[in-house]
DRENTI-849522 format. One line per field, with one value per residue (C-alpha): x, y, z; residue number from 0; residue in three letters. Coordinates in steps of 0.1 Angstrom, whole numbers. Each point is the difference from the previous one (the first is absolute). Layout:
BEGIN
xx <- [X|...]
yy <- [Y|...]
zz <- [Z|...]
pos <- [NUM|...]
code <- [ALA|...]
This chain:
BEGIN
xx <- [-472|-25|16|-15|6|-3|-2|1|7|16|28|37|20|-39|-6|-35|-28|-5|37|0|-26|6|35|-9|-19|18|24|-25|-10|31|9|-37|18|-16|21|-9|8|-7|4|1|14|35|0|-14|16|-14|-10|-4|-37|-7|3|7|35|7|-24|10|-27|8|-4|5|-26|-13|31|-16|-21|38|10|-36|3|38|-16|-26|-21|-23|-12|1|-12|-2|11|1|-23|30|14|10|-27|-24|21|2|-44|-3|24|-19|-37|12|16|-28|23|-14|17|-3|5|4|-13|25|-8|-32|14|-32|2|43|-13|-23|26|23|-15|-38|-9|-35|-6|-26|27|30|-26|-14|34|12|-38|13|33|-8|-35|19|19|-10|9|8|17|-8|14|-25|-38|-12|18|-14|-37|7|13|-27|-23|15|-4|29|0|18|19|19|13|41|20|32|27|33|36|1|36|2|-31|-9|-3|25|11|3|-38|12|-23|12|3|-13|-26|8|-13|14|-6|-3|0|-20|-37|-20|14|-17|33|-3|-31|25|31|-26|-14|7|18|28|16|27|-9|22|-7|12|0|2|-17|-10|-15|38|17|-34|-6|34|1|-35|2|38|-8|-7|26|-2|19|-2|2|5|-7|7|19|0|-36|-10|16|-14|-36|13|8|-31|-24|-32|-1|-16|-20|-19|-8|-39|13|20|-21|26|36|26|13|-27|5|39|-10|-19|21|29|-28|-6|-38|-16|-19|-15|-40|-27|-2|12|29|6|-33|9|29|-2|-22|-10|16|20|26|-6|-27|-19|-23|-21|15|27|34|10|-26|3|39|-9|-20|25|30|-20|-4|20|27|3|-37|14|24|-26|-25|26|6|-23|16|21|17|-7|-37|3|17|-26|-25|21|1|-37|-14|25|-4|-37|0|9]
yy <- [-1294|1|-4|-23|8|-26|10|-35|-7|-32|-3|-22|-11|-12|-39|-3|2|31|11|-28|15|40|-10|-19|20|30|-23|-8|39|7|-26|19|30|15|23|-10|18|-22|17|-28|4|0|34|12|-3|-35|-22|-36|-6|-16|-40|0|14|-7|27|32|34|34|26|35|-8|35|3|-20|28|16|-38|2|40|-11|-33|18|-35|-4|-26|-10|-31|-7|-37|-2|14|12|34|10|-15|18|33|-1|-7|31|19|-12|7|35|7|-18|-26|-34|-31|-36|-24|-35|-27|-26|-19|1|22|6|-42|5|25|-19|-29|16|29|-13|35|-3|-6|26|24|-9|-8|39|16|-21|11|34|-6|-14|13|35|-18|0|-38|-24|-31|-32|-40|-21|-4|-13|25|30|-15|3|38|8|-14|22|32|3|19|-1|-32|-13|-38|-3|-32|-12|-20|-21|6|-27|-4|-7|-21|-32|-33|-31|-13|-36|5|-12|2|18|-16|28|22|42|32|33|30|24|-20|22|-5|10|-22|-30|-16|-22|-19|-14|-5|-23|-21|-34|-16|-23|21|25|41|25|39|28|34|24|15|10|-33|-20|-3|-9|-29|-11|-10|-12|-21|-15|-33|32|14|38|15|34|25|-16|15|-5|-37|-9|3|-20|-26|-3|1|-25|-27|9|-28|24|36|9|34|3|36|13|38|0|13|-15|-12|-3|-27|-22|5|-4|-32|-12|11|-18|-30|-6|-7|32|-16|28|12|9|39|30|-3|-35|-4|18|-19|-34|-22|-32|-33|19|24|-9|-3|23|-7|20|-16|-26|11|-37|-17|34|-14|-42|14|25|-26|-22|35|-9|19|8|14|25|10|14|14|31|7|21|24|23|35|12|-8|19|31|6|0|27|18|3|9|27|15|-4|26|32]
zz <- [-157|30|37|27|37|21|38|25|34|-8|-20|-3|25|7|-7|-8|-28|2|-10|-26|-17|1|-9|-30|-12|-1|-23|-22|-4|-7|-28|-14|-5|32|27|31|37|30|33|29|36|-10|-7|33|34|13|29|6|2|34|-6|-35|3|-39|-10|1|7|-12|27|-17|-22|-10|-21|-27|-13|-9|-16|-17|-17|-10|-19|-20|-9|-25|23|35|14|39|10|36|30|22|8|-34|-17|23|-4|-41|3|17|-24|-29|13|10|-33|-17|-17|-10|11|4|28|4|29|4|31|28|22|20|13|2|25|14|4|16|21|-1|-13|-11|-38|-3|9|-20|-31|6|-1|-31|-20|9|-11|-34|-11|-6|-31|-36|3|26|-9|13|-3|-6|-13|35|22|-28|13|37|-5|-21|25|26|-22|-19|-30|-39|6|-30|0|2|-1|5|-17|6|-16|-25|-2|37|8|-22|9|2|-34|12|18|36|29|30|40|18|5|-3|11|-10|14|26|36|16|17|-27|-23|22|-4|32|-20|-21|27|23|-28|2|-26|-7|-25|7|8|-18|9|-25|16|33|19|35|12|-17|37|16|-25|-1|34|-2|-29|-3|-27|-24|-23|6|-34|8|-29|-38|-34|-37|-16|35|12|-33|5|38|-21|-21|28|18|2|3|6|34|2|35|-4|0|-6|-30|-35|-20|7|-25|14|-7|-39|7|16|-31|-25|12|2|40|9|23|27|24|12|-21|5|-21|-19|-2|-19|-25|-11|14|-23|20|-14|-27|19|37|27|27|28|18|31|2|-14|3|-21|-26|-4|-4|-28|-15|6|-31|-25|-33|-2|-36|3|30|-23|-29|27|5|-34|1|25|-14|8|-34|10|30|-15|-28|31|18|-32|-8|34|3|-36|7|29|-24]
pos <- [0|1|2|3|4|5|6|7|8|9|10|11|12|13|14|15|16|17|18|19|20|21|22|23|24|25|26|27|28|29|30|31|32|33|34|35|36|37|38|39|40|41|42|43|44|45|46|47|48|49|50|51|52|53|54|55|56|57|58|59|60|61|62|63|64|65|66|67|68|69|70|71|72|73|74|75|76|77|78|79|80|81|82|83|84|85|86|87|88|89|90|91|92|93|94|95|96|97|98|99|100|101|102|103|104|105|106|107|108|109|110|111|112|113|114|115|116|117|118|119|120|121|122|123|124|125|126|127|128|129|130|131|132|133|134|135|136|137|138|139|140|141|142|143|144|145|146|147|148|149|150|151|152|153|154|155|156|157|158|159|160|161|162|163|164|165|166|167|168|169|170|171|172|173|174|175|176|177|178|179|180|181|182|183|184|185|186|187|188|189|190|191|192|193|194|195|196|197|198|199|200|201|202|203|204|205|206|207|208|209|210|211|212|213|214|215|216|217|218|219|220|221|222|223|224|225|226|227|228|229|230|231|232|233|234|235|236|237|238|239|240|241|242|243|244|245|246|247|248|249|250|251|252|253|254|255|256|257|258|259|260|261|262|263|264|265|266|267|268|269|270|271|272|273|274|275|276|277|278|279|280|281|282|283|284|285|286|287|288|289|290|291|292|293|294|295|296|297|298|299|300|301|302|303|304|305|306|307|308|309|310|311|312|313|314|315|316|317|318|319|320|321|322|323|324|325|326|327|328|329]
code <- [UNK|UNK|UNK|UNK|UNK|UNK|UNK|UNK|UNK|UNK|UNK|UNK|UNK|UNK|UNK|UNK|UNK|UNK|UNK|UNK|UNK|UNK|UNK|UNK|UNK|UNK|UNK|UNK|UNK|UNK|UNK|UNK|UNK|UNK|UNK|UNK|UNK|UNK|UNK|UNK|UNK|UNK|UNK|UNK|UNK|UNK|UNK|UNK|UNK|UNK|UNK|UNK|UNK|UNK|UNK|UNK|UNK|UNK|UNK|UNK|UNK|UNK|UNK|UNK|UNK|UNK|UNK|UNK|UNK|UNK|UNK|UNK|UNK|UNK|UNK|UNK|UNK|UNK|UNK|UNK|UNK|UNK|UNK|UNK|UNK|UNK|UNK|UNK|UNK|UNK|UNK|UNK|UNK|UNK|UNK|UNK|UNK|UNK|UNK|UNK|UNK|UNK|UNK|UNK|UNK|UNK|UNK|UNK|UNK|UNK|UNK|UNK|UNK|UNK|UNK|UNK|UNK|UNK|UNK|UNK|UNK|UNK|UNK|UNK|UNK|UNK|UNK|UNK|UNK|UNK|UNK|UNK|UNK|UNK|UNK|UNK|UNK|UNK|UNK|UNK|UNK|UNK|UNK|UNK|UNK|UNK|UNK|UNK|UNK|UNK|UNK|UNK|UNK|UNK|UNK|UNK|UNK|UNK|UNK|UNK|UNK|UNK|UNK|UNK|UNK|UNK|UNK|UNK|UNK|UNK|UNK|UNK|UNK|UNK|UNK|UNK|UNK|UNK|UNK|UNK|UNK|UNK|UNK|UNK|UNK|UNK|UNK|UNK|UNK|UNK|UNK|UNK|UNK|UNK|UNK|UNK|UNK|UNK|UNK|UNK|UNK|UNK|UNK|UNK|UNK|UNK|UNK|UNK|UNK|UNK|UNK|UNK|UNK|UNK|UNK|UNK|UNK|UNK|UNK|UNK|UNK|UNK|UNK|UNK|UNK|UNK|UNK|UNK|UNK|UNK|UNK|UNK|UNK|UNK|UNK|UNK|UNK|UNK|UNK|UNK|UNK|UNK|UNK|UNK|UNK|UNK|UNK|UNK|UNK|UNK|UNK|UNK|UNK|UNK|UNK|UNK|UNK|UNK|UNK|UNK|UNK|UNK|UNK|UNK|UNK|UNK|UNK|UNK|UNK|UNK|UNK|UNK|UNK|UNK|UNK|UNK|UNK|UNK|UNK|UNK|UNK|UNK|UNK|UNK|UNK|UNK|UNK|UNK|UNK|UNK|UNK|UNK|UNK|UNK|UNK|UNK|UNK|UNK|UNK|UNK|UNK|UNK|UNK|UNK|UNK|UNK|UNK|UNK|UNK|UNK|UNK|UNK|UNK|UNK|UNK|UNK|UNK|UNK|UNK|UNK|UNK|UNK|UNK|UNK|UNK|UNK|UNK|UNK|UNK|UNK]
C-alpha cells in the first residue's frame, strides 16, 4: 500500500479553498486504500500572519526534515509556497526526491494587490518555486496558458468538485431575493466591485477577513454573515438570486461550482477562472467590465440548466488527477 505525504502551509481551522481541497482529498485517498501523512502548521509552533489572523505560520520550520524521515513517503507532493512548503522543496532537491506541487491561486497579482510588489518579481520567485517539481498542478485551461506563457514547466490540469449531499438545488425551484458573495473580504478579492454596485436587490456577504470591520462600517444596507459552512451555507446559495464573483485573481473557486450546483446563476468578469466554468446564457454571465450588467444577464439563466452545468465537477474527478501526476513522477 503506497504512502502519500502531503506537506501544506494551509490547513483546518483555515476557511478557504485551499483547505477544502487538501482536506478532501486526503479523504478520498484514504477511502482508495491509500495512507496518507499531512504535515500542516499545527504541528509546529505558530504565529498569526500579519492581517490574516486566521492563518496560522510555522516558525521552527527545519524540524520538518525529522516529521519528513519519520513518514517514509512513497510520495510527497508540495501544496503551498510558504515556510514549510519552501523547507520540504529544499529537502527534496538535496536528497534528490521527486515531488509535485500545486498552484492554487495568482499569488504574484495578491501581491501586487496588496503590497504593489512588482509582478515580475513575485512571478520569478513562484517559476523558481515550481519548475523544480516533476509536476505542478494547476485549475484551469486558461490560467495553465498564462503560466506556460510565463515559463512554467510540466503542468498537469486538476479540478475541483462539490459535496453532493450538501449542495443541490431547491426541490420546489424558487428563485432567491438577494444577491451573494462568499469569500474572503479582503482586497484582492475586489470585493468592493460588488458592495458599490447599484442595484435594488438585497447584498448578502459570506466570509471574514481583514477588510470585514472596514466594510461593515462602510457599507451598512449589506448583510455581513461572517463565517458559514456545510447545510447552512447551501441553503444561503439556494436563496441567492445570482451569485456575485468580483474577483480577477482567483484560477478557480469552489464556490462558484457550489453556487451552481445548488442552482444560483454566477455573474462576475471575464478573466481566469470564471471562464472556465461560467458558460454565457446557460449557467450565468461575465463581462469584461460592468459587474452590474454581467448580473441583469445572469438574473435571466434557467435554473435547472445551472444545475446540470456542475455535474460535471466532481471530487472523484479531481482525485484520479492527483493520483496520476503523482504516480507519474517515479
Amino acid at each position: 500500500m503506497s504512502k502519500i505525504l502531503i506537506i501544506t502551509d494551509a490547513w483546518e481551522p483555515q476557511v478557504n479553498g485551499v483547505v477544502v481541497t487538501m482536506t478532501t482529498i486526503v479523504k478520498k485517498l484514504k477511502e482508495r486504500g491509500y495512507k496518507v501523512d499531512v504535515i500542516h502548521p499545527g504541528l509546529f509552533h505558530t504565529f498569526p500572519l500579519p492581517n490574516y489572523p486566521e492563518i496560522s505560520v510555522a516558525w521552527n520550520f527545519w524540524d520538518l526534515k525529522k516529521k519528513i524521515q519519520k513518514s517514509d513517503p512513497d510520495y510527497i507532493h508540495i501544496s503551498v509556497e510558504g515556510p514549510l512548503g519552501l523547507t520540504g522543496r529544499h529537502y527534496c532537491l538535496e536528497h534528490k526526491i521527486p515531488y509535485s506541487s500545486a498552484i492554487h491561486t495568482k499569488f504574484p497579482e495578491y501581491v501586487y494587490e496588496r503590497f504593489n510588489i512588482g509582478l515580475d518579481v513575485t512571478k520569478g520567485l513562484l517559476k523558481w518555486f515550481h519548475n523544480s517539481a516533476i509536476n505542478t498542478l494547476v485549475n484551469t485551461k486558461s490560467h495553465m496558458k498564462e503560466l506556460k506563457k510565463d515559463g512554467f514547466n510540466d503542468l498537469v490540469l486538476w479540478s475541483r468538485g462539490f459535496d453532493e449531499e450538501i449542495f443541490y438545488p431547491d426541490k420546489k425551484g424558487g428563485k432567491g431575493n438577494y444577491l451573494l458573495y462568499v469569500g474572503r473580504v479582503a482586497i484582492e478579492k475586489n470585493i468592493e466591485e460588488f458592495l458599490k454596485m447599484e442595484t435594488t436587490l438585497k447584498k448578502v456577504v459570506v466570509g471574514g477577513g481583514p477588510m470585514l470591520n472596514k466594510f461593515k462600517r462602510e457599507y451598512k444596507e449589506v448583510d455581513f454573515l461572517g463565517y458559514k459552512k456545510g447545510k447552512e451555507l447551501a441553503n444561503i446559495y439556494r436563496d441567492a438570486a445570482c451569485f456575485v464573483f468580483p474577483s480577477k485573481t482567483d484560477t478557480f473557486g469552489i464556490v462558484l461550482i457550489e453556487a451552481l450546483a445548488c442552482g444560483t446563476p454566477i455573474a462576475g468578469f471575464d478573466v481566469t477562472g470564471p471562464k472556465d466554468i461560467v458558460i454565457e446564457g446557460e449557467n450565468g454571465s461575465l463581462d469584461k467590465k460592468d459587474l452590474g450588467k454581467a448580473v441583469e444577464r445572469a438574473l435571466k439563466v434557467d435554473r435547472t440548466k445551472v444545475v446540470k452545468s456542475a455535474k460535471k465537477y466532481t471530487w472523484d474527478v479531481s482525485t484520479d488527477q492527483f493520483i496520476e501526476s503523482l504516480v507519474s513522477i517515479k
